[in-house]
C-alpha positions as CSV (number, residue, x, y, z in Angstrom):
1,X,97.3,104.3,126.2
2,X,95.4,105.8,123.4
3,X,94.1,103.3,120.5
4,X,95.2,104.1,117.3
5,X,92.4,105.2,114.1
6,X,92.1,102.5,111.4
7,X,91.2,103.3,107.8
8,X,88.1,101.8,106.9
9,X,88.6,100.5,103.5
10,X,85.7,99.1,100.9
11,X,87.1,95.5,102.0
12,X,86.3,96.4,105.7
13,X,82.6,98.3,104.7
14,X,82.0,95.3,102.2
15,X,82.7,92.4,105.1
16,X,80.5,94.4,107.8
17,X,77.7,94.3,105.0
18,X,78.0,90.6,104.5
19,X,78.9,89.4,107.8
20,X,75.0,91.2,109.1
21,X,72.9,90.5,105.7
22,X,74.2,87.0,104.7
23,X,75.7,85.5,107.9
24,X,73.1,86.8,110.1
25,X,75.4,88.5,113.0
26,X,74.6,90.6,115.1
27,X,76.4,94.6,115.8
28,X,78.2,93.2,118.6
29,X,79.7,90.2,117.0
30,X,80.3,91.9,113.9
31,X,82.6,94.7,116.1
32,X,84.2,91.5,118.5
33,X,85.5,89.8,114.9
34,X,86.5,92.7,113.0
35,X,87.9,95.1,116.0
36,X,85.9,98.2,115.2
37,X,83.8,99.8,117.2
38,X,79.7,99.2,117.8
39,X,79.2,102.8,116.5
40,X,81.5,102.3,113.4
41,X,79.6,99.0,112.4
42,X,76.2,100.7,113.2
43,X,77.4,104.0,111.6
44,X,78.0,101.7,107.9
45,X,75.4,99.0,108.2
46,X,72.5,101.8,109.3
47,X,73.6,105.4,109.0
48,X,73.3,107.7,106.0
49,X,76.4,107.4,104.2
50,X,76.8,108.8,100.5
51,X,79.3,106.0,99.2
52,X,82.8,105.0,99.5
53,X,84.9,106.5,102.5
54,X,86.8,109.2,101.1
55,X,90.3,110.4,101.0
56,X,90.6,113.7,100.3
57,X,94.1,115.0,100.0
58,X,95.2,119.2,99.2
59,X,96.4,120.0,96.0
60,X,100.3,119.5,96.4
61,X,102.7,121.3,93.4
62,X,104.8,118.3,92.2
63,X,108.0,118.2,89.5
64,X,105.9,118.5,86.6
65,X,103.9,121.6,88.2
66,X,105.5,124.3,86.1
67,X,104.8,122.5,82.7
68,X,101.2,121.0,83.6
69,X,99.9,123.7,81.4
70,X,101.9,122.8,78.2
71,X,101.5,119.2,78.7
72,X,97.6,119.9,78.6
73,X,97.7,121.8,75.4
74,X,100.4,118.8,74.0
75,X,98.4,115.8,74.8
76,X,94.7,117.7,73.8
77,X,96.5,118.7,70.5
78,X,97.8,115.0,70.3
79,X,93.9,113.7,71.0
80,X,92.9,115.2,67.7
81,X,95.7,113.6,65.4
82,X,95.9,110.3,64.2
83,X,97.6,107.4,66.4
84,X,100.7,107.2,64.3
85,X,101.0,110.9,64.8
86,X,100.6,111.1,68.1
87,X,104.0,112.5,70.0
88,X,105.5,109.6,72.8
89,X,106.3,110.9,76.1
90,X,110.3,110.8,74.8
91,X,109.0,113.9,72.0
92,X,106.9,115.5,74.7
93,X,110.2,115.4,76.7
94,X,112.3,116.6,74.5
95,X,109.7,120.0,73.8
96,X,109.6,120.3,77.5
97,X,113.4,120.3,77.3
98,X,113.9,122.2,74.7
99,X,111.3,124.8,75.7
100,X,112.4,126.1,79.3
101,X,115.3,127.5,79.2
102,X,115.9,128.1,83.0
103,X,115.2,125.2,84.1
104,X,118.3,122.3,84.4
105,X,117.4,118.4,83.8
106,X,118.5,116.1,86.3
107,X,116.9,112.1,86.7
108,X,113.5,111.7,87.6
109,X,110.0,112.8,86.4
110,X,107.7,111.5,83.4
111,X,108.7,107.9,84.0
112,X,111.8,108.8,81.6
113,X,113.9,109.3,84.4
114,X,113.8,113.4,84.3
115,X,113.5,116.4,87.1
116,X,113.3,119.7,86.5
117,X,114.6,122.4,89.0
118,X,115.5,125.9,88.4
119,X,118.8,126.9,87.6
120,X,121.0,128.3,89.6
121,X,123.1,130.2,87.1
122,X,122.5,132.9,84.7
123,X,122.1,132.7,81.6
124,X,124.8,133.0,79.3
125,X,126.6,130.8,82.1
126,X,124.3,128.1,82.2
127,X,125.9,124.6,82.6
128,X,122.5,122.8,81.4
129,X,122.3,121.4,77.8
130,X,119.8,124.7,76.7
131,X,122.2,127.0,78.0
């Protein structure tokens, strides 16, 4: 049976540190009371390591994918003006809506409840609220 690979998180990186500098334990004990390996413990209390374990994770297209552009423009536009006339994500919704016209709105995206997916048919028969 094959053991399974444990994340090492900055808890588990920040314990190993304490348990050898404060506590005074040795490798060994360190790897008997957390459950990592010798060379894992070694490999974070001695080896050249340039920070934080990190995750890294390919770009994925999401719901909002096709509008990222136009929220950019929105919310750099909004930096500029004062609070009061900022737009709320509601108004940014509603330009989004009102702006892509193949696209139908169903519940889910923005935290408004709102996702976009193309829609199916044409134009002039469009069920969706742009139409």
């Amino acid at each position: 049976m094959q053991q399974g690979t444990r994340v090492i998180t900055m808890d588990m990186i920040g314990r190993i540190r304490r348990l050898h500098t404060r506590k005074k334990k040795s490798e060994r004990e360190i790897s008997r009371i957390t459950g990592l390996s010798r060379n894992t413990v070694a490999k974070w209390l001695h080896g050249e390591v340039d920070g934080p374990p990190k995750y890294r994770r390919g770009e994925q297209p999401n719901k909002l994918t096709v509008f990222h552009e136009a929220l950019k423009q929105a919310l750099k536009a909004d930096a500029r003006r004062p609070r009061h006339e900022r737009r709320t994500a509601k108004a940014l919704y509603a330009e989004i809506k009102l702006s892509e016209a193949r696209y139908q709105v169903l519940p889910f995206a923005l935290g408004l409840g709102v996702l976009f997916t193309p829609c199916a048919s044409p134009e002039s028969s469009c069920p969706c609220p742009r139409g």
